[in-house]
C-alpha positions in Angstrom: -3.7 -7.2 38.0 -1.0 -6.4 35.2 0.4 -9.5 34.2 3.8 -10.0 36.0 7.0 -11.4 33.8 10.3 -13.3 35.5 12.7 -15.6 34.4 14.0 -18.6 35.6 17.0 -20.6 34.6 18.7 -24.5 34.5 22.2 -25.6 33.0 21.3 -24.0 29.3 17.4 -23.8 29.8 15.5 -20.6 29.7 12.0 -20.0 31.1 10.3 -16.7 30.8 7.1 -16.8 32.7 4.0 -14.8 32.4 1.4 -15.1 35.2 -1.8 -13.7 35.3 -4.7 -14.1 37.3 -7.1 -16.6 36.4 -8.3 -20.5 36.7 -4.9 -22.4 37.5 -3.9 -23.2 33.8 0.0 -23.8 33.0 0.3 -23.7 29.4 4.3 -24.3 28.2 5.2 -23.7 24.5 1.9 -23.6 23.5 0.7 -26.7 24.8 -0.8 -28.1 28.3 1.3 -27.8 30.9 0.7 -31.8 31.7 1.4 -32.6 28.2 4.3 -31.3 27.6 5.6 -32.7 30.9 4.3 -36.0 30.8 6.2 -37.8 33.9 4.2 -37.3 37.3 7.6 -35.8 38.9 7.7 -33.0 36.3 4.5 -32.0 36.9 5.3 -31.8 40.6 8.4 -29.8 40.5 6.6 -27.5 37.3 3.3 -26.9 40.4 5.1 -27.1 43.6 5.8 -23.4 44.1 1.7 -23.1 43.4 1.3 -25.8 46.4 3.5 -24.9 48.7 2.2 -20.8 48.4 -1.1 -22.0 48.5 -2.6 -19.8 45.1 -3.3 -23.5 43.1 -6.2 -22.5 41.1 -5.6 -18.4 41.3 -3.2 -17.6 38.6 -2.8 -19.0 34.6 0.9 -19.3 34.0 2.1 -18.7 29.9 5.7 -20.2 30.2 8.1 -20.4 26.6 11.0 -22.3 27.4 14.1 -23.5 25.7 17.4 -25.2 25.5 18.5 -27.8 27.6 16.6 -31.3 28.1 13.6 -32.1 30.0 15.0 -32.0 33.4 16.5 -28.4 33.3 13.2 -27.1 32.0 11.2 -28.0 34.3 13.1 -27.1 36.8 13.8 -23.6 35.1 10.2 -23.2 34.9 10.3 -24.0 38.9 12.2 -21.3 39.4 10.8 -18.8 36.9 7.2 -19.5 38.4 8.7 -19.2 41.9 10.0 -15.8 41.1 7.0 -14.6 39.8 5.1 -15.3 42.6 7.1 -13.3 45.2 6.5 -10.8 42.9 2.8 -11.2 43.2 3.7 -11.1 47.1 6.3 -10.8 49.4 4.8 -12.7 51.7 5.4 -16.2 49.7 9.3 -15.8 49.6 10.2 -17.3 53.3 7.8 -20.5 52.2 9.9 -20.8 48.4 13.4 -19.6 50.2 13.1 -22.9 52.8 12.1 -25.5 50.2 15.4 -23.7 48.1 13.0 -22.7 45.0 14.4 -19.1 45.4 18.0 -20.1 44.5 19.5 -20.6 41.0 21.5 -24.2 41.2 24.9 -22.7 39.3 25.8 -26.4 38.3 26.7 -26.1 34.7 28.2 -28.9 32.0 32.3 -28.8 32.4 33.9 -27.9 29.1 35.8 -30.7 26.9 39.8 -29.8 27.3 41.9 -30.8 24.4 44.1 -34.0 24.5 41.0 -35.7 26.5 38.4 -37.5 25.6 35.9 -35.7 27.8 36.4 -32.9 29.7 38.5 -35.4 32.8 38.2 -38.5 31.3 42.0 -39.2 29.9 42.5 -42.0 26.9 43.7 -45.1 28.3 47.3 -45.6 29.9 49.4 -48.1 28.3 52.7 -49.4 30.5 54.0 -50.8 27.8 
């Protein structure tokens, strides 16, 4: 198997994925999977597309990701690994589609207007 490349994508993070077959190892920026997302939570969202397809243990994931914080990683690396698989095959996209690991959430951060102090927040109203 030629190894298969998708993206996936967060707010302002960036995951490009690279799976291959092989033992189940998740390596992200150069470093354990597990290690670099240290809360239980993240490692569940970064291996649930592998659980739910049911390949845990069949294909070693080489993810780079960047921008953003924590939480829009791993979830762009969700997506990225979710996308890859259907890839892989076809089969595994009604599974990902009904859990919603097939859609890109669009929220993004609201620009700051001018005269504001945040992008809705106004400065405080005096009466007097």
């Amino acid at each position: 198997m030629e190894p298969i490349i998708s993206l996936g994508r967060r707010k302002t993070s960036v995951a490009r994925v690279v799976l291959n077959e092989g033992n189940g190892t998740v390596i992200v920026n150069g470093v354990d999977g597990k290690e670099y997302f240290p809360i239980l939570t993240q490692q569940f969202k970064m291996l649930q597309p592998f659980k739910l397809t049911g390949t845990e243990g069949k294909y070693d994931a080489t993810i780079n990701v960047n921008g953003g914080g924590i939480t829009g990683q791993v979830e762009a690396v969700r997506l990225g690994i979710a996308r890859a698989l259907v890839e892989v095959d076809e089969a595994h996209k009604p599974l990902l589609k009904a859990e919603e690991l097939m859609t890109r959430n669009p929220r993004e951060v609201e620009r700051k207007k001018y005269g504001r102090r945040k992008a809705r927040k106004l400065s405080q109203f005096s009466k007097r």
